[in-house]
NUFI-463009 format. One line per 4 residues: number of its first residue (from 1); for each residue x, y, z of C-alpha. Coordinates in steps of 0.25 Angstrom, whole numbers, plus 5000, padded with zeros to 4 digits. Each point is the difference from the previous one (the first is absolute). Last residue first. Layout:
<pts>
NUM> X Y Z  ...;
</pts>
This chain:
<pts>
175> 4945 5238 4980  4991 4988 5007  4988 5006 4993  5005 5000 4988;
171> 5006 4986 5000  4987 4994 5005  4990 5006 4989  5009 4995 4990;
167> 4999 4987 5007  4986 5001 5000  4997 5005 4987  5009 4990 4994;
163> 4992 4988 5008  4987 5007 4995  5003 4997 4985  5003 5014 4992;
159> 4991 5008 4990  5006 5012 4994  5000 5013 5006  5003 5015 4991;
155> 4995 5012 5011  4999 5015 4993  5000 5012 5011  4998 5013 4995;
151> 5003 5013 5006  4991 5015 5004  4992 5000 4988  4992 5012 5001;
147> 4985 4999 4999  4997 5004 5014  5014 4993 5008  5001 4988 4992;
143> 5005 4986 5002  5002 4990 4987  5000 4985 5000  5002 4991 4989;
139> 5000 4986 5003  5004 4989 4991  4997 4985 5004  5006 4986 4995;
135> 4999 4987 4996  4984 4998 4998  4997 5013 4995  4996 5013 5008;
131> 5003 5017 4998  4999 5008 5011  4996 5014 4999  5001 5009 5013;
127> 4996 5014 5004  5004 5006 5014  4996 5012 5004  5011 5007 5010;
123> 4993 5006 5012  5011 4993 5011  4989 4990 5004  5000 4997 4986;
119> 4988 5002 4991  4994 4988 4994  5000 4995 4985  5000 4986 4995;
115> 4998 4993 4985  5003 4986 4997  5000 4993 4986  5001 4984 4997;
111> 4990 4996 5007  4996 4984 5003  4995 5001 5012  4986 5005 4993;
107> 5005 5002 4985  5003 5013 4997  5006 5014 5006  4999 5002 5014;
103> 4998 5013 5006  5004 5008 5012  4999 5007 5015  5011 4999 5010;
99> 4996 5009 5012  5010 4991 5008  4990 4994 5010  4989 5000 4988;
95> 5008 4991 4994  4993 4999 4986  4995 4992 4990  4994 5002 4987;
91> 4995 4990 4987  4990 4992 5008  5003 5003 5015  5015 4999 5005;
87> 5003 5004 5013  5016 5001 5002  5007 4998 5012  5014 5006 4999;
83> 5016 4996 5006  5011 5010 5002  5014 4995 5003  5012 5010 4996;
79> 5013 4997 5000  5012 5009 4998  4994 5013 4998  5011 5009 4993;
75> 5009 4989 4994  4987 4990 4994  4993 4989 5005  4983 4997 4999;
71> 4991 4991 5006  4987 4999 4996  4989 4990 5007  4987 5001 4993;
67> 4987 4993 5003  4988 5001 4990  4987 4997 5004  4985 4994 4998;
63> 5000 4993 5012  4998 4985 4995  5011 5005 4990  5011 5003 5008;
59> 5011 5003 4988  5012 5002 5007  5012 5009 4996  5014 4998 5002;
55> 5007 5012 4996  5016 5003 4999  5007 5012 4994  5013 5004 4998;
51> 5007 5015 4998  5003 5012 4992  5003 5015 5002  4996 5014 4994;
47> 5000 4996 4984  4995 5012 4990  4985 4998 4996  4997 5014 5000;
43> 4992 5000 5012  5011 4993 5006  5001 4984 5000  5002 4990 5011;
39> 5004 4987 4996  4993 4987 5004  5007 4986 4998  4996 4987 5001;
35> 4995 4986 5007  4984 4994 5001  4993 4990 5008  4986 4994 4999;
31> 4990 4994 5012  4987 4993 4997  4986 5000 5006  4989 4994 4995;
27> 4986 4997 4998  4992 5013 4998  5011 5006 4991  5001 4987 4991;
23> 5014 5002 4994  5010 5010 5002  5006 5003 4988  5005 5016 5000;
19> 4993 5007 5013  5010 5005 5010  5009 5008 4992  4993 5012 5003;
15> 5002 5000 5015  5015 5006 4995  4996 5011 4999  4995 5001 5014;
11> 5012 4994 5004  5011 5008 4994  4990 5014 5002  5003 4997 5014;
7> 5014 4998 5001  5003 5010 4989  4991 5011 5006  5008 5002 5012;
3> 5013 5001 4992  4996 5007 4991  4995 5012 5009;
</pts>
């Protein structure tokens, strides 16, 4: 059940980094890149497994969306590729494709807080927080079955150029 809910819950999550200094959000689209770690945690926080995270997100102004392209690696998985479209509308966006629903928190395109929820194709509920500044994003993600806490699933990425986001990308998927 992890295992599926990983991949997905990754990118969904993930989504929320897409909104820390774009620009002109009617005017222009811009591409950013990010490297880290996630760790998986049990209910009551003790480690299950860590791994790496990429994301290359897309700010598509014009179109009022977010892209996201996550790509993670660990032992039990290997690589994953998931990529999202999110909707954004005032302060909430949404990829109704997914069932990703959520919030922003402050200045248009400029937020520095993200809350999502959805439930899982597997039933799990997922709630995430995500945390924004210029350098580096935080994301806390817990998955529920009613209101017991199932695992947790905390990512810590910091800004990278696109040329090391390719080649990391590159040596992962060559492995």
């Amino acid at each position: 059940m992890r295992r599926q809910a990983r991949g997905v819950v990754t990118a969904l999550v993930l989504g929320a980094l897409g909104v820390l200094g774009c620009g002109d959000p009617a005017n222009e689209t811009k591409s950013y890149f990010y490297s880290g770690s996630n760790e998986t945690l049990s209910a009551d926080g003790q480690s299950m497994g860590n791994g790496e995270t990429l994301l290359r997100r897309v700010f598509d102004g014009p179109k009022s969306q977010i892209i996201e392209h996550v790509i993670t690696r660990d032992a039990q998985q290997g690589v994953q590729e998931n990529t999202l479209t999110f909707t954004v509308t005032g302060s909430m966006f949404e990829d109704a494709a997914a069932g990703i629903t959520g919030e922003l928190v402050g200045e248009s395109w400029e937020w520095t807080r993200w809350t999502a929820r959805t439930t899982l194709p597997n039933g799990l509920m997922l709630e995430s927080i995500s945390t924004i500044d210029e350098d580096a994003v935080t994301i806390d993600m817990t998955f529920k079955s009613g209101d017991a806490v199932q695992f947790k699933l905390k990512h810590l990425i910091t800004a990278i150029s696109q040329s090391n986001f390719e080649k990391q990308r590159a040596q992962w998927i060559s492995q």
